[in-house]
C-alpha positions, 0 to 999 in steps of 0.5 A: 349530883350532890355531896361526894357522887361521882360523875357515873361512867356514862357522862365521863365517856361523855366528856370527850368525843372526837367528833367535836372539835377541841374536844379534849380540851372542853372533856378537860373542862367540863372534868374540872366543872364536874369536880366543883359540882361533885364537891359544892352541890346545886344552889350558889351564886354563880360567883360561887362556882365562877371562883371554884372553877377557877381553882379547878382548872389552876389545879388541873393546869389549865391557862385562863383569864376569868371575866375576860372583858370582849370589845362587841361591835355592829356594823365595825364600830364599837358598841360596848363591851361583854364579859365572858366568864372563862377564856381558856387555853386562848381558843375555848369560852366558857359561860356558866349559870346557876339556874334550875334548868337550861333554856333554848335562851341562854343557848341563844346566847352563848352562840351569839357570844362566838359570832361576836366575839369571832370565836369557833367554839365555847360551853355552856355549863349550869350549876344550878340543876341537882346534875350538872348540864353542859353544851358544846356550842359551835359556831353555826356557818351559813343556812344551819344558823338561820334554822338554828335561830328559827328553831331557838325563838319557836 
């Protein structure tokens, strides 16, 4: 989507799904991740987007912190720290990109991200492509993870 395009009707009716949890709250993100990319197109830095998305979701009344700083731990003791790009409203974590395409990787990661961060839900959205991409991720529970992480490394 570039220049003044609108999201089409299919992806706003895309946006906000019951079946997923906080699902009003992410359509709301990824309503303001639509606007910036309707308005500055594909092809910036990721800094670029980060401090777009930041006005977007101010002006939308979104409460966030941005390059929210998350102690990460192995076997209880502290290993370093990782920055999340946006936590919003106290519950959502939002990564983004700029890259050409999305790859089963940075889903890899994002995921990691919840468990480590002991969080349920969080998105993943790319600036790079022509189109906006965006994923729900939940945190997997149990046997689902380990066949989600056998299916991301093959």
């Amino acid at each position: 989507m570039m220049g003044n395009q609108s999201p089409s009707i299919n992806q706003k009716k895309n946006i906000v799904q019951d079946k997923y949890p906080e699902s009003e709250l992410t359509g709301k993100i990824i309503g303001c991740a639509m606007e910036v990319h309707k308005h500055l197109g594909n092809g910036f830095q990721e800094v670029v987007y980060q401090r777009a998305l930041a006005v977007e979701m101010r002006l939308q009344g979104l409460s966030f912190e941005r390059e929210f700083e998350m102690p990460l731990f192995y076997k209880s003791e502290d290993v370093g720290t990782r920055r999340v790009d946006f936590f919003v409203e106290g519950k959502i974590m939002v990564e983004i990109k700029a890259i050409v395409q999305l790859d089963d990787v940075h889903l890899a990661q994002a995921i990691n991200y919840l468990e480590a961060y002991k969080m349920d839900i969080g998105l993943l959205i790319n600036f790079g492509n022509t189109s906006l991409q965006f994923k729900r991720v939940m945190k997997p529970s149990g046997k689902n993870h380990s066949q989600l992480k056998n299916q991301i490394k093959s």
